[in-house]
C-alpha positions as CSV (number, residue, x, y, z in Angstrom):
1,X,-59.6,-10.8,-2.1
2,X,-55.9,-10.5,-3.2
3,X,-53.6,-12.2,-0.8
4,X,-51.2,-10.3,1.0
5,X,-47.6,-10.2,0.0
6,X,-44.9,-11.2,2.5
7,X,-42.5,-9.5,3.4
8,X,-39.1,-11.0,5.1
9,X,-35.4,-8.8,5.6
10,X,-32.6,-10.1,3.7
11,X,-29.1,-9.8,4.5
12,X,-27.1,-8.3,1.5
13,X,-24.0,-10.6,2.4
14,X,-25.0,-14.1,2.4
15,X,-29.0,-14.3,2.2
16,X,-30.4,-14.9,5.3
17,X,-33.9,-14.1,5.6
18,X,-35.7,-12.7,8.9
19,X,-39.0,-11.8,9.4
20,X,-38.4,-9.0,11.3
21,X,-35.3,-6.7,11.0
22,X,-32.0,-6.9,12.9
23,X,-29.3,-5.2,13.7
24,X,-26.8,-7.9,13.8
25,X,-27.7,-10.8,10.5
26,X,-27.5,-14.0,12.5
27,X,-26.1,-16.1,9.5
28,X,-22.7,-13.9,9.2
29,X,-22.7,-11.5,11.6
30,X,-22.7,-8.9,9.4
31,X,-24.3,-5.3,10.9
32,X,-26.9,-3.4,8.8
33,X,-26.9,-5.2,6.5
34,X,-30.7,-6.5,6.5
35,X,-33.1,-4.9,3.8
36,X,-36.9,-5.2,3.3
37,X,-38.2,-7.5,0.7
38,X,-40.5,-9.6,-1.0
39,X,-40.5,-13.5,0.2
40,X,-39.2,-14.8,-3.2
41,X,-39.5,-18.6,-1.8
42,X,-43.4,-18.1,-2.5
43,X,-42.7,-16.9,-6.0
44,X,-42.0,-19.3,-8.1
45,X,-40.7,-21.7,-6.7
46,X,-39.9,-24.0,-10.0
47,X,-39.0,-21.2,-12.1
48,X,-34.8,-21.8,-12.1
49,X,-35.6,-25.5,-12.6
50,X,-37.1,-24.8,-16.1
51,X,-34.8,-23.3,-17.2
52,X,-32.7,-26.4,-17.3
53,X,-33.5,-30.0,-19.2
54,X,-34.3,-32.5,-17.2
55,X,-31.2,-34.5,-16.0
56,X,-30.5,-37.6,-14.5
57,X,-27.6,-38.1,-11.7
58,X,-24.4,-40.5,-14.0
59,X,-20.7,-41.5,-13.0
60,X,-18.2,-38.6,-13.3
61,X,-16.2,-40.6,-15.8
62,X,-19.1,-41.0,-18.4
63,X,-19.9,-37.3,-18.4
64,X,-18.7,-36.1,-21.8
65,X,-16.4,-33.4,-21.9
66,X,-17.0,-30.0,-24.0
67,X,-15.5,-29.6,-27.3
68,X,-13.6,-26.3,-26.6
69,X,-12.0,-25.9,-23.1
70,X,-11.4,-22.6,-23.5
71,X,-12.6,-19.6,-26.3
72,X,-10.1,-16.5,-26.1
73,X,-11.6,-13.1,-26.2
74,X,-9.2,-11.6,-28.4
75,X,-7.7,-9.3,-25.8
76,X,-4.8,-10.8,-24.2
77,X,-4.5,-8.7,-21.2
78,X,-8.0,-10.2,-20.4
79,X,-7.7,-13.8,-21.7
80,X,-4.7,-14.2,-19.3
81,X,-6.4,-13.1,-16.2
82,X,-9.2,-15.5,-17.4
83,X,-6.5,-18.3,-17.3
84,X,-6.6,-18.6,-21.0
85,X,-10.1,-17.1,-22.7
86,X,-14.2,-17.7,-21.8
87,X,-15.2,-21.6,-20.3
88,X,-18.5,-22.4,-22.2
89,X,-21.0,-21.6,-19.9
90,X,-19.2,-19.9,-17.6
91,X,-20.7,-16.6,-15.7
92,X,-17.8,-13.9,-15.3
93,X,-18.8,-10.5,-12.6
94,X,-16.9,-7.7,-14.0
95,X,-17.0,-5.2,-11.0
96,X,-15.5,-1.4,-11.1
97,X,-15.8,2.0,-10.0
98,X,-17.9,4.4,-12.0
99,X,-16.2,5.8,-15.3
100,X,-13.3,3.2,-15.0
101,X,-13.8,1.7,-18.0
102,X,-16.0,-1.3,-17.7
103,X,-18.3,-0.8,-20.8
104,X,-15.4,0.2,-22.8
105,X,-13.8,-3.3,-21.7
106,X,-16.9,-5.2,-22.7
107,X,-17.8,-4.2,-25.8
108,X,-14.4,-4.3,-27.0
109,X,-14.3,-7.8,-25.6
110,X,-17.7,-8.8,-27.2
111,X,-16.4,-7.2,-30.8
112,X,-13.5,-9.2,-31.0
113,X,-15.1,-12.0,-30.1
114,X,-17.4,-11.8,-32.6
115,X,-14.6,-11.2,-35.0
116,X,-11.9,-13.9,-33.8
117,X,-14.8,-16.7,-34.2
118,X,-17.3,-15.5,-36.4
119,X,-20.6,-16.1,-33.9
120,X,-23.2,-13.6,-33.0
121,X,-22.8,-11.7,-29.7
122,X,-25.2,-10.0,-27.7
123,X,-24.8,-6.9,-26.0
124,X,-27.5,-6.3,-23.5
125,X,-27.4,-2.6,-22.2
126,X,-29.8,-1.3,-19.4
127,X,-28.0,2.0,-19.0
128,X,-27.6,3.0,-22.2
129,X,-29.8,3.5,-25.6
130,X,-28.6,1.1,-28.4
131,X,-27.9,4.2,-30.6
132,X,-25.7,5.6,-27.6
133,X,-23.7,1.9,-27.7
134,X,-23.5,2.6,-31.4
135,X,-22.1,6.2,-30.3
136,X,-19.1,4.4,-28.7
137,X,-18.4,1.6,-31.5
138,X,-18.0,3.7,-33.6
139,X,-15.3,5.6,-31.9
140,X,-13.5,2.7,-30.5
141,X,-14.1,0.8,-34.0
142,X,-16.2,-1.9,-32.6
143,X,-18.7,-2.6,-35.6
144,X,-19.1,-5.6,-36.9
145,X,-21.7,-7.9,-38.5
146,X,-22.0,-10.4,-35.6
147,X,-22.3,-8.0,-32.6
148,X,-26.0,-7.2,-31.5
149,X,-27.3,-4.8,-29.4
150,X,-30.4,-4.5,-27.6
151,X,-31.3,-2.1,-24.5
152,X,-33.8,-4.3,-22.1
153,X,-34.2,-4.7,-18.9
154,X,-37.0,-6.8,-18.3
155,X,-35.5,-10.4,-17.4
156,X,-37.9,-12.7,-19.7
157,X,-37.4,-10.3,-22.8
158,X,-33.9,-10.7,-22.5
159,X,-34.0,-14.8,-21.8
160,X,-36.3,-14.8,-25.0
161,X,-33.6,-12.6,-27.0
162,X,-30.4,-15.1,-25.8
163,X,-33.3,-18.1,-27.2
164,X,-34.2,-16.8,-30.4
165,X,-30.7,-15.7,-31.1
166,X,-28.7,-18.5,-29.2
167,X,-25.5,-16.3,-29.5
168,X,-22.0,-17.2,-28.4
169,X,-21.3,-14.8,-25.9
170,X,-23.8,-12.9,-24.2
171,X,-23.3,-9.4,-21.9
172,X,-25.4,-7.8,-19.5
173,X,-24.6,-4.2,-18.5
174,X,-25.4,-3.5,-16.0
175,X,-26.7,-6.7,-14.1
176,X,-28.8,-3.6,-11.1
177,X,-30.7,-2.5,-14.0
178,X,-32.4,-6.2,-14.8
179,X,-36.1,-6.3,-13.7
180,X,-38.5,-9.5,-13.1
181,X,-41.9,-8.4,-13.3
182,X,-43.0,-11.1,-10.8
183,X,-41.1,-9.7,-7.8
184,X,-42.9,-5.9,-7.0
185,X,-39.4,-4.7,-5.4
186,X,-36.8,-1.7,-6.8
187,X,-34.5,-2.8,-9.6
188,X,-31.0,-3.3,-8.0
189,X,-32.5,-4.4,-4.8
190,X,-31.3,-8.0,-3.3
191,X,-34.0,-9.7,-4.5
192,X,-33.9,-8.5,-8.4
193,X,-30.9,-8.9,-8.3
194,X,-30.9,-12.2,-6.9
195,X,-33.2,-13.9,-8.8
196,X,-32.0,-12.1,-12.7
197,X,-28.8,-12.9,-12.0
198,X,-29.7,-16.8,-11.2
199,X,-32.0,-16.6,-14.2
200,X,-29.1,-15.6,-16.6
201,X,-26.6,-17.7,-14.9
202,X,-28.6,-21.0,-15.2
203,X,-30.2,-20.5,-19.4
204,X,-26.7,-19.8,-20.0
205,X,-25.3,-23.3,-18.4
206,X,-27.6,-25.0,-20.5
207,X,-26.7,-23.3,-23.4
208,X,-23.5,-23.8,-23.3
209,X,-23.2,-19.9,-23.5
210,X,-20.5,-17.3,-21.5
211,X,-22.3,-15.1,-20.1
212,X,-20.5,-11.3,-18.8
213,X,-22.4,-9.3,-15.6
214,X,-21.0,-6.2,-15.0
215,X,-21.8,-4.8,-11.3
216,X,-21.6,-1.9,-9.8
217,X,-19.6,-1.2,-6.8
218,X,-20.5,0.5,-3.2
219,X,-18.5,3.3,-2.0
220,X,-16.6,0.6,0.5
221,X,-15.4,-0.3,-2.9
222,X,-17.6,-3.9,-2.5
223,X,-19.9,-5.6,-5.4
224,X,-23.2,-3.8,-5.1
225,X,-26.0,-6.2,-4.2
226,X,-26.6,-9.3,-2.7
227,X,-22.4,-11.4,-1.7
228,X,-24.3,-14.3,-2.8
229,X,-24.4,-13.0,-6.5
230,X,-20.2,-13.7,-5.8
231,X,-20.5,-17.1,-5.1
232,X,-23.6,-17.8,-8.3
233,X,-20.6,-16.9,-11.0
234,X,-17.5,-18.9,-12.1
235,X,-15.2,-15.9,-12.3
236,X,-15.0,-12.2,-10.5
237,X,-13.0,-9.3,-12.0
238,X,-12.2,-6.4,-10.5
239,X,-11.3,-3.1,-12.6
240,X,-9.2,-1.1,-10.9
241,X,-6.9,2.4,-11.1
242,X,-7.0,6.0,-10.3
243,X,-8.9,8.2,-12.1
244,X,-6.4,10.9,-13.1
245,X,-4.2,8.4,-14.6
246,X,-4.7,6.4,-17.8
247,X,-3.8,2.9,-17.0
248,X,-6.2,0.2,-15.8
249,X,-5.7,-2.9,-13.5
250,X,-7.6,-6.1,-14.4
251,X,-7.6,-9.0,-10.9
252,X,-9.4,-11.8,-10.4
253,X,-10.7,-12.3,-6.6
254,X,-12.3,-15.3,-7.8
255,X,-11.7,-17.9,-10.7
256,X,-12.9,-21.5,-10.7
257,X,-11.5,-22.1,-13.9
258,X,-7.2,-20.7,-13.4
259,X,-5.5,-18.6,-10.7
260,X,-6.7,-15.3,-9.2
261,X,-3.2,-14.3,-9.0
262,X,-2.8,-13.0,-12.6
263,X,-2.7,-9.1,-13.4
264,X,-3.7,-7.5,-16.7
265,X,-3.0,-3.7,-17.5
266,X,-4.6,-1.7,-19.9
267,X,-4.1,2.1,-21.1
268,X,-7.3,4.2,-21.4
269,X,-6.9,6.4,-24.9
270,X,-9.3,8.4,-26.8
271,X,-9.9,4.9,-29.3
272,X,-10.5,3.1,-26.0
273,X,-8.1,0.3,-23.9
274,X,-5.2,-0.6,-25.2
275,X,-3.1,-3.4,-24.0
276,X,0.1,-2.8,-22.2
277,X,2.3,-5.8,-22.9
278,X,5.7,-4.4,-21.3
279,X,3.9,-2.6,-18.1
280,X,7.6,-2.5,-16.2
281,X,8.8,-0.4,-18.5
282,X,6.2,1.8,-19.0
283,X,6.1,2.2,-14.5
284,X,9.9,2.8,-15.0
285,X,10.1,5.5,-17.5
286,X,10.2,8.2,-15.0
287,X,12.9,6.0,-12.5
288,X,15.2,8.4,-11.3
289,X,18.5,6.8,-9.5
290,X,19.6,10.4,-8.2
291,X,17.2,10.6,-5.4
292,X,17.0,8.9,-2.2
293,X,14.1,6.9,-1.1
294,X,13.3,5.6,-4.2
295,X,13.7,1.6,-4.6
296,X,13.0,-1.3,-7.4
297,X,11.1,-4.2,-6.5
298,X,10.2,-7.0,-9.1
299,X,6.8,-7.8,-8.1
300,X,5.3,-11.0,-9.0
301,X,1.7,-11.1,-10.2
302,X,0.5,-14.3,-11.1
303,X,3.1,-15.6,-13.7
304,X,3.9,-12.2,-14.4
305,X,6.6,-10.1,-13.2
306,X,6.3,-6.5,-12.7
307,X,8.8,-3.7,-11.9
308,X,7.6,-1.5,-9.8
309,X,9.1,1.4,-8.1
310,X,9.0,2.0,-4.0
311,X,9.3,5.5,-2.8
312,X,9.8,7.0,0.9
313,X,9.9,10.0,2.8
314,X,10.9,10.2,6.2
315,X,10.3,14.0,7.4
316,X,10.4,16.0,10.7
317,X,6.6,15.6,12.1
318,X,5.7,19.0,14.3
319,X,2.9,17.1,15.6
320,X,3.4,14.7,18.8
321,X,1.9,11.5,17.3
322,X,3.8,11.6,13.3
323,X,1.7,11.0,10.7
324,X,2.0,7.7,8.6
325,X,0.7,7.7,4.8
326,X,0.8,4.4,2.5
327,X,-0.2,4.1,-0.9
328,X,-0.4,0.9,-2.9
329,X,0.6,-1.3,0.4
330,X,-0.5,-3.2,3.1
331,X,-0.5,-0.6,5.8
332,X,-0.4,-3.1,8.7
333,X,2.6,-4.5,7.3
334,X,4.2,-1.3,6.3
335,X,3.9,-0.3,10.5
336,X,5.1,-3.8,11.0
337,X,8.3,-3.1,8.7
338,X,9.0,0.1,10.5
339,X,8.8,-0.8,13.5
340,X,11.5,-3.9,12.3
341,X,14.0,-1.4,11.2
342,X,13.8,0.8,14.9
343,X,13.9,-2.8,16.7
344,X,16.4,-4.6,14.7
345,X,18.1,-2.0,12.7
346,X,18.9,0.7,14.6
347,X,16.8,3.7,12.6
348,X,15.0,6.1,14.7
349,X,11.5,6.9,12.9
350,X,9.3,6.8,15.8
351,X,9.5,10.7,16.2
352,X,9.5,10.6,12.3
353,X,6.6,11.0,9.7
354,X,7.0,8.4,7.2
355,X,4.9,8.4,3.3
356,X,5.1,5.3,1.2
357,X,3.8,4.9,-2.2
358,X,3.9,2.7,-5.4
359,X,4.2,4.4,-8.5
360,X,1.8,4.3,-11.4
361,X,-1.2,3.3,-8.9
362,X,-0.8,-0.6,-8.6
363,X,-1.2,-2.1,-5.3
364,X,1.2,-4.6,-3.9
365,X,0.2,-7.1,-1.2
366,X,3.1,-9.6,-1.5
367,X,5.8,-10.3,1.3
368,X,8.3,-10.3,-1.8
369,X,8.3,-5.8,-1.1
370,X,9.3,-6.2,2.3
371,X,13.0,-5.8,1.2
372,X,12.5,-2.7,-1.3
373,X,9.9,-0.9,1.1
374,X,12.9,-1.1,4.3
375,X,15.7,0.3,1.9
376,X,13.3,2.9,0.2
377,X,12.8,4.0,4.4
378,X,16.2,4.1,5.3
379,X,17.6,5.4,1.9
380,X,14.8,8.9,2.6
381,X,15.4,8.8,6.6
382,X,19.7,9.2,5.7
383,X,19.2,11.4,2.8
384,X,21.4,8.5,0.9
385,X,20.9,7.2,-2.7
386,X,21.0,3.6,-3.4
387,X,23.4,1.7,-5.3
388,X,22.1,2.5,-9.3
389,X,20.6,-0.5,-11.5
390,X,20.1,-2.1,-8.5
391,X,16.6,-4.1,-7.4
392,X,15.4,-6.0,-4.3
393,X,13.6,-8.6,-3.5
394,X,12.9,-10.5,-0.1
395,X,10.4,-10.8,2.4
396,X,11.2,-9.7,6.3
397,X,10.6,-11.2,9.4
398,X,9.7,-9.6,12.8
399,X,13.3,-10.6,13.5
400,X,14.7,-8.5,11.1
401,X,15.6,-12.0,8.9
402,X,15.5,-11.6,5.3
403,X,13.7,-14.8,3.8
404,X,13.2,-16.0,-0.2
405,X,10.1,-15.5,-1.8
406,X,8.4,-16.7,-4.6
407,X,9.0,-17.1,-8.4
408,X,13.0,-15.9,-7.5
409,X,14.6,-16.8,-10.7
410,X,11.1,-14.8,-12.7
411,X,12.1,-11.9,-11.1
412,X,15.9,-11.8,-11.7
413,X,15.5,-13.2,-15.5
414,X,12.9,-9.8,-16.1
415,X,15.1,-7.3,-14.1
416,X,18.2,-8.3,-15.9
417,X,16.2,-7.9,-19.1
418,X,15.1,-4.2,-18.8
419,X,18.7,-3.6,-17.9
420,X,19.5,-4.2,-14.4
421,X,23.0,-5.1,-13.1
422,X,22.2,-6.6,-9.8
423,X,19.6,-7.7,-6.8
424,X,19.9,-8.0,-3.5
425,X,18.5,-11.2,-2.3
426,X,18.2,-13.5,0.8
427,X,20.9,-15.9,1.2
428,X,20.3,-18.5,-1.3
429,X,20.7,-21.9,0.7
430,X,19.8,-24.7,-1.6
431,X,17.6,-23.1,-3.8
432,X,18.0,-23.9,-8.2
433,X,18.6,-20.0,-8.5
434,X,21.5,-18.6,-11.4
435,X,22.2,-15.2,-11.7
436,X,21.8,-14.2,-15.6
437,X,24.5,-12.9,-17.3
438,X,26.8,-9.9,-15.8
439,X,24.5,-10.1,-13.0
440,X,25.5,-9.5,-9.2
441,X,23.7,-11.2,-6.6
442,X,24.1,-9.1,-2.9
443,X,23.1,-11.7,-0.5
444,X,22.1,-10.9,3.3
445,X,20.8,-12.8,5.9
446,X,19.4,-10.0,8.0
447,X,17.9,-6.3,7.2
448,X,20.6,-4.7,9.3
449,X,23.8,-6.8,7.4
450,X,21.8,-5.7,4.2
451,X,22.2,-2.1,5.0
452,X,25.5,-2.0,6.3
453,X,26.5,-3.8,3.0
454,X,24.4,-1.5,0.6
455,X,23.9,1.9,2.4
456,X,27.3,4.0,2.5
457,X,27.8,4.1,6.4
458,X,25.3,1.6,7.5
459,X,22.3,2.9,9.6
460,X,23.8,4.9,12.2
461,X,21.9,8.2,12.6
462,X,25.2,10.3,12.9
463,X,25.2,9.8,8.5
464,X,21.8,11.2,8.9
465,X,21.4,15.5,8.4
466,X,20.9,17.6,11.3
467,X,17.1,18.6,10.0
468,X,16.6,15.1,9.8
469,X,17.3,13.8,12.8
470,X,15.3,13.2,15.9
471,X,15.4,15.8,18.3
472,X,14.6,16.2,22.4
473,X,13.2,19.6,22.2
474,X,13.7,19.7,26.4
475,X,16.8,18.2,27.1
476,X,18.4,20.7,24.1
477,X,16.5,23.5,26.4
478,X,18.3,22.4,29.4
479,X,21.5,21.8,27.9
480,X,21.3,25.9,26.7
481,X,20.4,27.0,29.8
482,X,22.7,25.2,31.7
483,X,25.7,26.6,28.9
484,X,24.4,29.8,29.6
485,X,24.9,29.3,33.3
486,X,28.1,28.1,33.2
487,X,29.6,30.4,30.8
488,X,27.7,33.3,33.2
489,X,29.8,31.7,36.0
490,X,33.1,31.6,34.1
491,X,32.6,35.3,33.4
492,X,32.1,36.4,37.2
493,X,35.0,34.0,38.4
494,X,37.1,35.7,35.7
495,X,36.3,39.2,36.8
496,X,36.4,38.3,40.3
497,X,39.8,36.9,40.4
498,X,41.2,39.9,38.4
499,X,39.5,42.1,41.1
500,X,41.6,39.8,43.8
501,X,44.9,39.9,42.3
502,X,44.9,43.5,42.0
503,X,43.7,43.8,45.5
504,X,46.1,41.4,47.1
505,X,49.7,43.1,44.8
506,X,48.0,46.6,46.5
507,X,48.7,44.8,49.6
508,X,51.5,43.7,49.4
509,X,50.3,40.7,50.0
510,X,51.3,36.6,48.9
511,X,49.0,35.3,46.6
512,X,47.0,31.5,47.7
513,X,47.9,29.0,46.0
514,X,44.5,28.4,45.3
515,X,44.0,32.1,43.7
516,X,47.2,30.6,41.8
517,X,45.6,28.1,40.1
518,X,42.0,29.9,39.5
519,X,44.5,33.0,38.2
520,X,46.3,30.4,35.7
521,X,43.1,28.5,34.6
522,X,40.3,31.5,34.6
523,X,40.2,31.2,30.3
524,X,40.8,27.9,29.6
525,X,37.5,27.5,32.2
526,X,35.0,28.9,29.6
527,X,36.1,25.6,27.2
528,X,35.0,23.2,30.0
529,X,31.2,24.3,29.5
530,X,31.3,25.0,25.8
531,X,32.4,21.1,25.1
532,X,29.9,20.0,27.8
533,X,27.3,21.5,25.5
534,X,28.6,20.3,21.9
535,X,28.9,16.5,23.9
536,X,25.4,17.1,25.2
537,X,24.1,17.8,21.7
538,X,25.5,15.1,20.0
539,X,24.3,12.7,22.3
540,X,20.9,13.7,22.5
541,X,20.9,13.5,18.1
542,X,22.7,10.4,18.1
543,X,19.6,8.2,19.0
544,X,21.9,6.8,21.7
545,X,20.5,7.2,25.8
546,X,19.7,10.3,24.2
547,X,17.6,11.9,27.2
548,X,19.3,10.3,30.8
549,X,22.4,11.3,29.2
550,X,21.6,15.3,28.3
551,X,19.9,15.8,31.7
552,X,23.2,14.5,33.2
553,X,25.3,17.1,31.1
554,X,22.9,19.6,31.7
555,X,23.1,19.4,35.7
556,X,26.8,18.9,35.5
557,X,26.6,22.5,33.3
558,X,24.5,24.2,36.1
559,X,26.9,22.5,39.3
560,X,29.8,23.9,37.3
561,X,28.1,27.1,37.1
562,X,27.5,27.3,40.7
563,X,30.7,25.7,41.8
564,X,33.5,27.8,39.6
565,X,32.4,30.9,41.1
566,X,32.1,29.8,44.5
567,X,35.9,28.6,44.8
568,X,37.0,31.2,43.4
569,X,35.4,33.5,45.9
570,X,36.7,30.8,48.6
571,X,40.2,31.0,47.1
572,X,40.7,34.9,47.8
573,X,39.1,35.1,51.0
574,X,42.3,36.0,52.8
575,X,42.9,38.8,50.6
576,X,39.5,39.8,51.5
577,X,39.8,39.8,55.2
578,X,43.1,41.3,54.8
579,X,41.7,44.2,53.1
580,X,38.9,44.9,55.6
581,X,41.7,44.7,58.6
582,X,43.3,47.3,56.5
583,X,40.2,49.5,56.3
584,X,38.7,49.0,60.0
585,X,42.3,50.0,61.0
């Protein structure tokens, strides 16, 4: 009798295995995230160990060193974000989106490879058919004597393969596809992919061998499978960028070997991805210095600088709560920066709709865009444009302080070299930082002495238009009415007191000194309300008490409009009386 197979949940994040399932994975708290499989503890259990030679524990000093450090790719864009080219025996996770780009990347990776140091490649493909591979070297020119192709996905064909041909660089694409024939479960499940990627991983330590697993990604935009396949490789890439536009963005999350801070950026073409050395120029072709809302901001990437650029728009929202859009930012720091320039700056947005967005699809997480995101805001909510050739760097506190950032004198150095004429900048206290040549340096030590300096008219929201401005839709109504009122009221005192005089020179009679003055001021009474209003308005659109002052005006409108006519009335009461004497008599 067979024995029967058991079965434990494993959590796709970090491996813990339960008997039973769970909601909640007790090793990191992760929710459903636990999937049925096959025990692999019971398969196997020496299986990883022979792949290696047996080794014995020696003193970190006498362990001898590799002859190459590093082996470039022959793709710069990629060797940089590597920190410099492959480490022998180093397992890299190339992770995109479908249709991004990723086999293209790879098999233009492994052909110049092959080419730059003369060594056999293999390129294992478990999506495609080797003659569809062949489809695509051919159009992106990737034929060469030393690059192999094989489509496999069983895991101890392809271990025999990288033995018998001991190449230099090996790929796997896609690293879901592999299957072990001694675990029954789904290709792509935890498991398989567990256990093939460790399988790979460790024959191509002892080989000496780089090895390139290409993932696919979930629709959370995560690394299908298994997080610990993250933490079994040296290096993870992630290929990123939108899909209607043609360049690519190569980032490191993770890289034992250099910095995850580097960025490398291709341009998808019909003979595949080329390299875009100058990638601030090609972002600022379309730069337009004639509209507002539109800002510079060297961004640093690694130990590259890139010139990006920052666009707003503040709008009028109809809806209660106003909508808030970002694009290629942080949007918990982009709320936090708007709500610095209300607090600390004076700019009304709260009753605003406010869209943010980087141009050309890159995604900027540094505190260096503070500066250029808060002038891109206030440039769109005033309807101003911003000083030309003009960039700005700085990151911005919660008290509306402008501090330095990183890599200052990088980002001056490239903005002055694609033409540039200034930067606005934190106060430099201390720091080894020269302006290049016919360069002006604006420095501020707060957002709000920045836009006074920069912006023509500073912030206050009488420079901004009328259709841009915050309104208080009731207060405005009771500021009309009450004009109405008063002007209704100026009208029957002026009619009324014409009626009076008439009456009382009928009579014979001496006019009150009261009906005097009413008679003398009846038209210059309808300015009294008028200017009421036209105060009341601009009040409630300069931002400043904006509603406690309009309902005062408002009531002081409708007491005028109740009070005008009622002295005038009281004023020619005699004349009144006088005339019914006359007509009882």
């Amino acid at each position: 009798m067979a024995k029967k197979t058991k079965l434990v949940f494993a959590c796709r994040e970090c491996g813990y295995n339960s008997p039973k399932w769970l909601g909640k994975c007790p090793g990191c708290g992760a929710w459903n995230t636990l999937v049925e499989e096959l025990d692999t503890s019971k398969v196997r259990p020496s299986r990883r160990a022979a792949l290696n030679e047996p080794t014995k524990p020696q003193r970190i000093a006498d362990v001898k060193p590799l002859q190459s450090s590093r082996i470039p790719t022959g793709i710069g864009e990629l060797d940089r974000v590597l920190g410099g080219g492959f480490v022998p025996g180093s397992a890299v996770l190339l992770a995109g989106d479908p249709g991004i780009g990723k086999s293209t990347l790879v098999l233009q990776a492994a052909a110049r490879f092959a080419t730059s140091t003369g060594k056999a490649v293999l390129y294992v493909t478990g999506e495609e058919s080797a003659e569809q591979v062949k489809l695509r070297a051919e159009r992106l020119g990737c034929l060469g004597n030393e690059l192999f192709v094989v489509a496999e996905t069983m895991l101890d064909a392809i271990r025999n393969h990288i033995k018998e041909l001991e190449p230099a660089l090996c790929i796997i694409d896609s690293v879901q596809t592999l299957y072990d024939s001694e675990l029954p479960s789904a290709p792509g499940s935890v498991g398989q992919v567990r256990e093939c990627a460790a399988g790979i991983i460790m024959q191509a330590k002892s080989l000496h061998m780089p090895v390139i697993l290409v993932g696919h990604v979930t629709k959370e935009g995560t690394v299908a499978g298994p997080r610990t396949l993250e933490h079994m490789v040296d290096t993870v890439l992630n290929f990123e960028g939108e899909k209607f536009q043609a360049y690519r963005l190569l980032r490191a999350s993770k890289n034992r070997f250099g910095s995850t801070g580097e960025l490398g950026v291709f341009e998808m073409r019909q003979e595949g991805l080329v390299e875009v050395e100058n990638a601030s120029k090609v972002f600022l072709d379309e730069y337009d210095n004639s509209r507002s809302g539109c800002a510079i901001l060297p961004a640093a990437e690694g130990t590259r600088v890139l010139l990006v650029e920052v666009q707003a728009l503040v709008s009028p929202s109809p809806l209660s709560s106003p909508r808030r859009r970002f694009t290629g930012l942080d949007q918990n720091r982009a709320h936090m920066l708007l709500a610095v320039l209300e607090r600390r700056a004076g700019l009304r947005l709260s009753q605003l709709e406010v869209y943010l967005n980087i141009v050309g699809g890159v995604n900027v997480d540094e505190p260096g865009a503070d500066l250029a995101t808060c002038f891109a805001i206030a440039s769109s909510a005033q309807e101003v444009k911003l000083p030309p050739a003009t960039v700005f760097i700085g990151e911005v506190g919660l008290a509306g302080e402008v501090r330095s950032v990183t890599q200052m004198q990088q980002r001056l150095d490239e903005a002055s070299k694609l033409g540039f004429q200034q930067a606005v900048v934190p106060r430099l206290r201390g720091e080894n930082v020269r302006a290049p040549h016919d360069f002006r340096l604006i420095q501020i030590n707060n957002l709000r002495e920045g836009l006074e300096k920069v912006l023509p008219g500073g912030v206050s929201m009488s420079e901004v238009p009328p259709d841009q401005r915050p309104q208080q839709g009731g207060v405005a109504a009771l500021l009309a009415m009450g004009l109405a009122a008063a002007v209704g009221g100026c009208g029957f005192a002026w009619y009324h007191v014409g009626e009076g005089l008439k009456a009382a020179e009928s009579l014979g009679m001496e006019i009150p000194a009261l009906a005097q003055f009413y008679a003398s001021t009846v038209l210059g009474a309808f300015a009294v309300p008028v200017v009421t209003w036209l105060v009341g308005m601009a009040v409630t659109r300069s931002g400043r008490g904006q509603r406690n002052i309009g309902l005062l005006l408002s009531a002081l409108l409708f007491g005028f409009a109740l009070l005008w006519p009622a002295g005038a009335v009281a004023a020619l009461m005699p004349v009144y009386n006088r005339e019914l004497t006359d007509v009882r008599g």
